[in-house]
DRENDO-1510 file (C-alpha; in Angstrom, 1 decimal, always signed):
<recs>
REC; n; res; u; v; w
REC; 1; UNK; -51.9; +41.1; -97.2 .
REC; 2; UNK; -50.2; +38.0; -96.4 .
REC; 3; UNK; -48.4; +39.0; -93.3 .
REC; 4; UNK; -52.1; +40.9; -92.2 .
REC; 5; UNK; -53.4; +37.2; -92.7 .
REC; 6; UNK; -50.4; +35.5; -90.6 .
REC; 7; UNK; -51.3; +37.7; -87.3 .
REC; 8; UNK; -54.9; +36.4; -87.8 .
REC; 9; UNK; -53.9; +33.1; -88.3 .
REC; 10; UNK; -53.9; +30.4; -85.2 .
REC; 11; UNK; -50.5; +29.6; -86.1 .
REC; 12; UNK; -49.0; +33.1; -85.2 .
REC; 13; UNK; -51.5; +32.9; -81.5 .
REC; 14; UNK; -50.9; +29.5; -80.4 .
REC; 15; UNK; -46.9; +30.3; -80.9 .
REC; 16; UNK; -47.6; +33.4; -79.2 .
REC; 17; UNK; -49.0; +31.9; -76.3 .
REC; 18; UNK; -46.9; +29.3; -76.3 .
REC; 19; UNK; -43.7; +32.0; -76.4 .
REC; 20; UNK; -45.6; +34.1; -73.4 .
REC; 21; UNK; -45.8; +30.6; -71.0 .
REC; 22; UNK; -42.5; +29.5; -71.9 .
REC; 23; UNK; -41.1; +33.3; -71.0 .
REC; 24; UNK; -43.1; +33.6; -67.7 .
REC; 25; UNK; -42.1; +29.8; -66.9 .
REC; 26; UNK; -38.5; +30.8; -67.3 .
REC; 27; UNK; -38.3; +34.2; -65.1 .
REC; 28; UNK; -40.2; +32.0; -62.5 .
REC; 29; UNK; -37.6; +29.5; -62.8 .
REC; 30; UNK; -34.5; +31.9; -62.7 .
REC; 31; UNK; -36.3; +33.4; -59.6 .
REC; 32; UNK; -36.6; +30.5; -57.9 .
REC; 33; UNK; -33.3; +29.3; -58.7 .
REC; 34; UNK; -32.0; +32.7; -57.2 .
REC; 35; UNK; -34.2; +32.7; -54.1 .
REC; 36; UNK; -32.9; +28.8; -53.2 .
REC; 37; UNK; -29.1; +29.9; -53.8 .
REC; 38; UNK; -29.6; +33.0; -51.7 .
REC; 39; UNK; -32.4; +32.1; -48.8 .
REC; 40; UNK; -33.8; +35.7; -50.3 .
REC; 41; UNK; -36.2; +37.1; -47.3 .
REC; 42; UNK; -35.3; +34.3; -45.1 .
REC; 43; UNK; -33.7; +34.7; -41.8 .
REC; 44; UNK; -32.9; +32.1; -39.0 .
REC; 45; UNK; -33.9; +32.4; -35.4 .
REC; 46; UNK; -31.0; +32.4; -33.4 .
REC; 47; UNK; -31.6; +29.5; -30.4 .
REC; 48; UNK; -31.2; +29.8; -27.0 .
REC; 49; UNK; -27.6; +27.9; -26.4 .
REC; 50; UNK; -26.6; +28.9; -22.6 .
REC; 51; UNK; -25.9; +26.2; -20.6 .
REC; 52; UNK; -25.4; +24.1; -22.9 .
REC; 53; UNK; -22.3; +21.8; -23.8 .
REC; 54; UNK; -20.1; +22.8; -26.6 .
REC; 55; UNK; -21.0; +19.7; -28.7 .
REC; 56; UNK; -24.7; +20.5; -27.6 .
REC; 57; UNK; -24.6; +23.7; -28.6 .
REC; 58; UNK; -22.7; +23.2; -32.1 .
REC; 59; UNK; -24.8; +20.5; -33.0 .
REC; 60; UNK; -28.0; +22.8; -32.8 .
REC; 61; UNK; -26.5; +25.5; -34.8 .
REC; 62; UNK; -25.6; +22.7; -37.5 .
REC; 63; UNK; -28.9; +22.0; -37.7 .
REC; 64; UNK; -30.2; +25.6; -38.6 .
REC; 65; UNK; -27.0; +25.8; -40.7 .
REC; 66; UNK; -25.0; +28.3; -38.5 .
REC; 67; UNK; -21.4; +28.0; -37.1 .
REC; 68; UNK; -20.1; +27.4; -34.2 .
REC; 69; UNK; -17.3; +29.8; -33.0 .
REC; 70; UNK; -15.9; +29.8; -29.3 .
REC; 71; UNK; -14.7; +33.3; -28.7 .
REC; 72; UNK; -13.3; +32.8; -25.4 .
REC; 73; UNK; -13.2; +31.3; -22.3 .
REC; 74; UNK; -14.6; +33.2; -19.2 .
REC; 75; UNK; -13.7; +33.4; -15.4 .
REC; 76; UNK; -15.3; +30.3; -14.2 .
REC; 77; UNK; -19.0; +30.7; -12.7 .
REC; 78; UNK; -19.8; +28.1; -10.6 .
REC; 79; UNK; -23.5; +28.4; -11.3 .
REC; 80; UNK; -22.9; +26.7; -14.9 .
REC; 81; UNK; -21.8; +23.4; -15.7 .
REC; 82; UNK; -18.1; +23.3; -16.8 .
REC; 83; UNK; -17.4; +23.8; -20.1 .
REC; 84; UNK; -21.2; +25.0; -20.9 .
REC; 85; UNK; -22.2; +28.4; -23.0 .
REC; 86; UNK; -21.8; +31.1; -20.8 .
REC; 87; UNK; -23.0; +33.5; -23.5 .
REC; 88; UNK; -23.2; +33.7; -27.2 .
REC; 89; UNK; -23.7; +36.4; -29.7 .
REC; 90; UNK; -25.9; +37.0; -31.6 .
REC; 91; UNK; -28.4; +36.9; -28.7 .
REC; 92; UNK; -31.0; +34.5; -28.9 .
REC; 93; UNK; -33.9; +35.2; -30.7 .
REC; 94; UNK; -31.9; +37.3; -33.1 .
REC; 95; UNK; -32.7; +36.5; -37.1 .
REC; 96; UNK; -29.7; +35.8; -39.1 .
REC; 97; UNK; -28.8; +34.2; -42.6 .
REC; 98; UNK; -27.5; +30.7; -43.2 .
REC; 99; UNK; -23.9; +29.9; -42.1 .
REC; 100; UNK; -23.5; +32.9; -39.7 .
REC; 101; UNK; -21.0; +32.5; -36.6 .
REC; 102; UNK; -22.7; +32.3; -33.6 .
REC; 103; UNK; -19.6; +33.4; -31.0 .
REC; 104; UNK; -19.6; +31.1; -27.9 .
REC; 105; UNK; -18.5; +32.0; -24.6 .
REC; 106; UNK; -17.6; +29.1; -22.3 .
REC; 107; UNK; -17.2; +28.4; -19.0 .
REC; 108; UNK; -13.9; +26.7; -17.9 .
REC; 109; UNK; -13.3; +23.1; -17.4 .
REC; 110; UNK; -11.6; +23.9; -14.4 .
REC; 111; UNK; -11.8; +27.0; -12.0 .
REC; 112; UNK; -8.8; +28.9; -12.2 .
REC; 113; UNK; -6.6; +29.1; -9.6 .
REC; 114; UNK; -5.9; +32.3; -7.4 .
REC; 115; UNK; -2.1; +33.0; -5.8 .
REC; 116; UNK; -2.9; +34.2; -2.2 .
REC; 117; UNK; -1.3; +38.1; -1.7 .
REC; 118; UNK; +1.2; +38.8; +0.8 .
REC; 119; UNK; -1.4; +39.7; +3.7 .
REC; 120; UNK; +1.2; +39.1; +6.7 .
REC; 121; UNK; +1.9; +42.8; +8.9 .
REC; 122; UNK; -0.7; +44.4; +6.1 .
REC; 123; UNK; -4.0; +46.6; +7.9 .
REC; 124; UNK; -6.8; +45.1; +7.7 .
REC; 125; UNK; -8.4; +47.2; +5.5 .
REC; 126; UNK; -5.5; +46.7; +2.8 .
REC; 127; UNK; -5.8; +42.6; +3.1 .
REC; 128; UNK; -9.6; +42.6; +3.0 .
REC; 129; UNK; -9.2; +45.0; -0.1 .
REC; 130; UNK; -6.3; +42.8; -1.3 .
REC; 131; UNK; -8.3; +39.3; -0.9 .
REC; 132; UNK; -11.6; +40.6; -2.7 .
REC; 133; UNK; -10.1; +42.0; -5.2 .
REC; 134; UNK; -8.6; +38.6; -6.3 .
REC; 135; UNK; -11.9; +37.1; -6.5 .
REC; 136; UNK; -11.3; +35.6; -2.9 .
REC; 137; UNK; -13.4; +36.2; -0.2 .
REC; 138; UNK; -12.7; +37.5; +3.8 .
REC; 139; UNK; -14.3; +35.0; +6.6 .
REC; 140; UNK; -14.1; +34.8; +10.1 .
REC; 141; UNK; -11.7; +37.6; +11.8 .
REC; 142; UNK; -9.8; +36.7; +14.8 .
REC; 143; UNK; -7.8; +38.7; +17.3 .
REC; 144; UNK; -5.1; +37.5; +19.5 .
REC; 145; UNK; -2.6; +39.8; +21.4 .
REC; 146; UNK; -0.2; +41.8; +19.5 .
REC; 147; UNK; +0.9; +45.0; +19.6 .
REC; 148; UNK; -0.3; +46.2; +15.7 .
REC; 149; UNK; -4.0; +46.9; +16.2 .
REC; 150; UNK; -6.0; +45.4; +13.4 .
REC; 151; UNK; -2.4; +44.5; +11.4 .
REC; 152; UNK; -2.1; +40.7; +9.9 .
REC; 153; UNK; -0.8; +38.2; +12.3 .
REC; 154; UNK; -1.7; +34.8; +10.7 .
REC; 155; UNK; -4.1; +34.0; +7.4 .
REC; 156; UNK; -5.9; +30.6; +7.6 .
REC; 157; UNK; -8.0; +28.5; +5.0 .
REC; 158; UNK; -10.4; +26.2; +6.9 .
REC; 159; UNK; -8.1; +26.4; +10.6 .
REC; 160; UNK; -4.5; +26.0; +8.5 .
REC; 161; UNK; -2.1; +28.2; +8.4 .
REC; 162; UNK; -1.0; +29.4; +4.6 .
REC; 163; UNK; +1.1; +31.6; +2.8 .
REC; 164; UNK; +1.7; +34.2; -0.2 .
REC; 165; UNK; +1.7; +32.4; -3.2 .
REC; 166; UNK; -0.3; +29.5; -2.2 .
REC; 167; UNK; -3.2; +29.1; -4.6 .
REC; 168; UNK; -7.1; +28.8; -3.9 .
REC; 169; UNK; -10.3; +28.2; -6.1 .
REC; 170; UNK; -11.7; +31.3; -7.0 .
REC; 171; UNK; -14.7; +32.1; -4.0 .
REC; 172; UNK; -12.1; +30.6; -1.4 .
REC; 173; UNK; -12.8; +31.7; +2.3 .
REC; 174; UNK; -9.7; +33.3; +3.9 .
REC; 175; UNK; -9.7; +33.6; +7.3 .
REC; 176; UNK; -7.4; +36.7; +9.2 .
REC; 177; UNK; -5.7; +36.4; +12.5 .
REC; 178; UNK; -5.1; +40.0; +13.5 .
REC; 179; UNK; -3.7; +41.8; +16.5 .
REC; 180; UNK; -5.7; +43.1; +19.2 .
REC; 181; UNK; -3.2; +46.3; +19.7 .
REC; 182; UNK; -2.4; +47.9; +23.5 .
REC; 183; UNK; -4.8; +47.1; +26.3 .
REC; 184; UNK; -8.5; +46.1; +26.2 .
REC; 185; UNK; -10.1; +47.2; +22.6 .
REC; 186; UNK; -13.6; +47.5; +22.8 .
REC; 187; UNK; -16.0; +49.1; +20.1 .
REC; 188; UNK; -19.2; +49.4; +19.3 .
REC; 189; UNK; -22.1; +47.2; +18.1 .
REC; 190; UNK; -23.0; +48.4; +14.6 .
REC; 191; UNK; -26.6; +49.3; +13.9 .
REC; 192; UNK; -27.9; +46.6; +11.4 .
REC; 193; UNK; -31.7; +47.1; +11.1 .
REC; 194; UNK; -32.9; +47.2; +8.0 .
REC; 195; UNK; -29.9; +45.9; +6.2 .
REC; 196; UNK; -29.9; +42.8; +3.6 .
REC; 197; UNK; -27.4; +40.0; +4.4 .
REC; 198; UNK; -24.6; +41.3; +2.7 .
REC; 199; UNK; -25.0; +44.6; +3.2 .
REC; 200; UNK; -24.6; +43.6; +7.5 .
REC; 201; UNK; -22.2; +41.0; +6.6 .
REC; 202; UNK; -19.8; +43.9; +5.1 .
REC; 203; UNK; -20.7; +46.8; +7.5 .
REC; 204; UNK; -19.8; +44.1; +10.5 .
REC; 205; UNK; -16.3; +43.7; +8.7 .
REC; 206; UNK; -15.8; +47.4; +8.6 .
REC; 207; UNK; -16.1; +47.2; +12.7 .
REC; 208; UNK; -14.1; +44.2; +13.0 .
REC; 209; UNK; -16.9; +41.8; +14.1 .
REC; 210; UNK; -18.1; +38.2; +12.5 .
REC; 211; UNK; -21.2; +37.4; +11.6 .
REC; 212; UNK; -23.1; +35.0; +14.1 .
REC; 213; UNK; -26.0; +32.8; +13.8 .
REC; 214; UNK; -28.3; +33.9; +10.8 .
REC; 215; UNK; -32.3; +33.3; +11.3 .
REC; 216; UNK; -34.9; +33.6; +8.9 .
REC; 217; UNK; -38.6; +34.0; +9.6 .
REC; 218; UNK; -40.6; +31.0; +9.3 .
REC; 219; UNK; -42.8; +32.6; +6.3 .
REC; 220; UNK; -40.5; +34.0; +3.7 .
REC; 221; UNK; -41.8; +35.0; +0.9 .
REC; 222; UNK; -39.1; +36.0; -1.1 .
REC; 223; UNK; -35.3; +35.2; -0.1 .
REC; 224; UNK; -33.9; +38.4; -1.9 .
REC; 225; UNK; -36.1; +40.9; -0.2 .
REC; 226; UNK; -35.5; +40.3; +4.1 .
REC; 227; UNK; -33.5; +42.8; +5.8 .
REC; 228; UNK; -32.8; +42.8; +9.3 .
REC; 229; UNK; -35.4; +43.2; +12.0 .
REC; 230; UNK; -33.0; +41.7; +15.1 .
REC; 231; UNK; -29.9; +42.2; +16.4 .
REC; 232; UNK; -27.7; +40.4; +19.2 .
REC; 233; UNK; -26.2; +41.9; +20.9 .
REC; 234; UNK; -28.1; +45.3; +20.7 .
REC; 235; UNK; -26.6; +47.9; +19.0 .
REC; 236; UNK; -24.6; +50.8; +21.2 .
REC; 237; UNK; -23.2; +54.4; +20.8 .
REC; 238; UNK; -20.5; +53.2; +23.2 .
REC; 239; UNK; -17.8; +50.8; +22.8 .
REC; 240; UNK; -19.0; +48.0; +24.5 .
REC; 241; UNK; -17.4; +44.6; +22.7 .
REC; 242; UNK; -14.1; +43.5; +21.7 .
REC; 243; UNK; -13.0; +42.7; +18.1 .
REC; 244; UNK; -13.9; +39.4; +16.4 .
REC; 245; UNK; -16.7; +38.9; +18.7 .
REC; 246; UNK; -20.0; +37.4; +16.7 .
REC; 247; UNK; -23.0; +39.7; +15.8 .
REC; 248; UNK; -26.5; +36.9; +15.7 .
REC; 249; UNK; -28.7; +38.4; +13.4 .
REC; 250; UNK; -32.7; +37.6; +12.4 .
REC; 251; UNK; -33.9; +38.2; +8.8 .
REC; 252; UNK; -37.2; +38.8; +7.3 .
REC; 253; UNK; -39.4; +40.7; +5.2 .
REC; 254; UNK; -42.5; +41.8; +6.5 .
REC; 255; UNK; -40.6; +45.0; +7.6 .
REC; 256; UNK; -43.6; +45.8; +9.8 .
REC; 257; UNK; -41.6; +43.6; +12.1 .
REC; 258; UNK; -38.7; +46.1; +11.9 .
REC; 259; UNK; -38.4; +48.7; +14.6 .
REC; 260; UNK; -38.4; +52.0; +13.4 .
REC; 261; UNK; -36.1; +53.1; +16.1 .
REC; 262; UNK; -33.3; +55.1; +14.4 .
REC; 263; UNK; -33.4; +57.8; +16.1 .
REC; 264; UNK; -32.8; +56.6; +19.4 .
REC; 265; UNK; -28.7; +56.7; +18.5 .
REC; 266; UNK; -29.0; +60.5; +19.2 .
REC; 267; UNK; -29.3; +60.4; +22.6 .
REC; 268; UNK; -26.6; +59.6; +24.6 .
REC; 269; UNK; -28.0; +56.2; +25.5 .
REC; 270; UNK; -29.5; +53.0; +24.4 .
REC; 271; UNK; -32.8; +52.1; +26.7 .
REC; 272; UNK; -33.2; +49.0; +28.5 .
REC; 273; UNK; -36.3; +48.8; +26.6 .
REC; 274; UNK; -34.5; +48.2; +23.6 .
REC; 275; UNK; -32.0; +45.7; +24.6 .
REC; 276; UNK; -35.4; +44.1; +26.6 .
REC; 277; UNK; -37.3; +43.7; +23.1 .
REC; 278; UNK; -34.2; +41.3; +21.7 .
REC; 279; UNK; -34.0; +38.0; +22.4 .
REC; 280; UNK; -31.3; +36.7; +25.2 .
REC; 281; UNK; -28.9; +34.2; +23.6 .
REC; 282; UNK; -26.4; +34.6; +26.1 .
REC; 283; UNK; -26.5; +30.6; +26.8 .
REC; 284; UNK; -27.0; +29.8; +22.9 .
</recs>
């Protein structure tokens, strides 16, 4: 009867109380103390770090509590400061825990340097493959008389004369002196309509020619859409120009403007009305 009278008492329910607020009071604690030591259910928002210095870019991550590891340095892009984030992973935006590496690509403090191949009595195909795929690039092509037609005479970086094993900046123009071969060479003018920039800058290297004066249209909307509408001089189905001579070109891209006169190069001839609808640059 005595222990009936001790659950009825207000001894044995205030303890009881007390006992249930002290146990929910310490499981709220140990959770709390667990979700602190863990971050449980919170992730970090990878930030955007490209372009950035290093320092930059390490002191932001040191602020969200993430590291900072470079995991290499790149070929050097010109288009981002030296020594900047090229890339990073994870990407930004990603969510990650505290103190996860962010890896760091930079850009180098200096571009590499490029040794120039042995281009000297090489085709000109093989020296233009040779020189691009070094990360060099092919300028102006000149011909002076020799008997190897289209073979490597003379290579040149801004009008001097250089050798194998000199080295370059990456993106370095190299200019090639080639031979004009036996008697007068003459080929013909490429068909450029409705080529972008670098699609009639390479086709014109294919036929041995050099890009001229490049014109754009006054109203431009967007630089990475023209193709060419003009041509001088006109394009031919018959060799009529020698190698190296300059091909003037006019860009733009409302390709209304644009002749749709392909089919003409299955005839035998080019019309006068063709040639008559470019402009005459001859005294330019």
């Amino acid at each position: 009867m005595k222990i009936i009278r001790f659950f009825k008492s207000k001894t044995f329910w205030a303890n009881l109380i007390i006992a249930v607020i002290l146990m929910a009071l310490l499981s709220w604690g140990i959770s709390a103390a667990l979700d602190a030591y863990t971050r449980h259910g919170e992730n970090i928002k990878v930030p955007e770090l490209k372009r950035l210095s290093y320092t930059e870019a390490q002191k932001t991550l040191e602020e969200l509590e993430l590291v900072a590891l470079i995991l290499d340095s790149a070929e050097f892009n010109p288009d981002f400061p030296r020594g900047s984030v090229l890339g990073q992973y994870p990407e930004p935006g990603s969510l990650v825990k505290e103190g996860r590496e962010i890896r760091l690509t930079l850009n180098p403090l200096k571009p590499r340097k490029i040794a120039l191949p042995e281009l000297i009595e090489k085709t000109k195909r093989r020296a233009v493959y040779d020189i691009q795929s070094k990360g060099l690039k092919v300028g102006e092509l000149e011909y002076v008389p020799y008997i190897g037609k289209d073979v490597v005479v003379d290579v040149k970086v801004k009008d001097r004369s250089v050798k194998a094993g000199d080295k370059f900046d990456k993106g370095t123009v190299i200019d090639l002196v080639l031979g004009q071969g036996l008697g007068d060479t003459r080929i013909k003018v490429p068909y450029l309509r409705w080529l972008s920039l670098e699609e009639a800058e390479a086709k014109l290297l294919t036929y041995s020619l050099n890009l001229g004066a490049v014109t754009y249209d006054e109203e431009i909307s967007d630089s990475a859409t023209v193709l060419v509408y003009r041509q001088y001089p006109a394009p031919t189905l018959k060799p009529s120009i020698n190698p190296g001579q300059q091909i003037d070109i006019w860009l733009t891209n409302d390709y209304t403007k644009i002749p749709n006169d392909s089919l003409l190069f299955l005839s035998n001839e080019i019309p006068d009305s063709l040639n008559a609808s470019l402009p005459d640059t001859t005294d330019a």
